[in-house]
N, C-alpha and C positions, 0 to 999 in steps of 0.2 A: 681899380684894375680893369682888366677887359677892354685897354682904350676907349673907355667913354668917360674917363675925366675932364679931355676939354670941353665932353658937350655941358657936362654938369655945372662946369665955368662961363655958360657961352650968356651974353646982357640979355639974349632976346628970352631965353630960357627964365634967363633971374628974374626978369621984369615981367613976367607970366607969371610966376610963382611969386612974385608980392603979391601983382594984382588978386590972387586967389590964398591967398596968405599960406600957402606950401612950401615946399623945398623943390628944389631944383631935379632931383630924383623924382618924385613924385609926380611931377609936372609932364615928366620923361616916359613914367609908367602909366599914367593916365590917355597920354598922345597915342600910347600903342595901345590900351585897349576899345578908346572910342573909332581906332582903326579895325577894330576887330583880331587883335593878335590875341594869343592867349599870353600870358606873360607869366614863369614861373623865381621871381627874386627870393633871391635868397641871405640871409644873412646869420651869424650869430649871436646877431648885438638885437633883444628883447625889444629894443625902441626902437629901432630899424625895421625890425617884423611889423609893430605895431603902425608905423607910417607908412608900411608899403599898405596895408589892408585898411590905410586912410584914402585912399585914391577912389571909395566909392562914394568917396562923402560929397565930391565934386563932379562938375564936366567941365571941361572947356568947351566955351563958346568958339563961333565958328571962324572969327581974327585971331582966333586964339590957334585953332587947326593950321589954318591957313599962315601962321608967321612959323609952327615948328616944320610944314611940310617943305616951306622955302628953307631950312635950315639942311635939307637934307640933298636940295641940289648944291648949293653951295660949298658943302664936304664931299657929299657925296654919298656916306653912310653915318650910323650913331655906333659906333664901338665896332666890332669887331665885323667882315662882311660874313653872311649868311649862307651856307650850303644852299638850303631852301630856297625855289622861285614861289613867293607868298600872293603871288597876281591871278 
């Protein structure tokens, strides 16, 4: 939901998330904390909670930054646009 299904779909995303053997979610939630966002996901599914507070087990390296920040002139945004100016 939330229009970020295609990014969950998107190769450069998937091939980060092998690289680091995650999921594509995760890879999503990791990008915006090594940004400094605060990030609050939420889910009802027990294994979805527990993958999202997988995301400190890792970092992405900085090809790793650098290939989802280029994802985001490309579309433009990741899900839904923002009230907030986060700059």
């Amino acid at each position: 939901g939330n229009g970020a299904t295609n990014m969950l779909e998107d190769p450069v995303i998937l091939s980060i998330a092998e690289k680091h053997d995650k999921n594509a979610g995760q890879i999503a939630l990791r990008y915006l904390v090594q940004l400094g966002y605060v990030v609050l996901p939420r889910s009802s599914s027990p294994e979805r909670l527990r993958t999202n507070l997988e995301i400190f087990s890792f970092q992405l390296d900085e090809e790793d930054m650098e290939q989802l920040a280029g994802l985001k002139k490309i579309s433009g945004s990741w899900g839904l646009p923002s009230p907030y100016n986060m700059s």
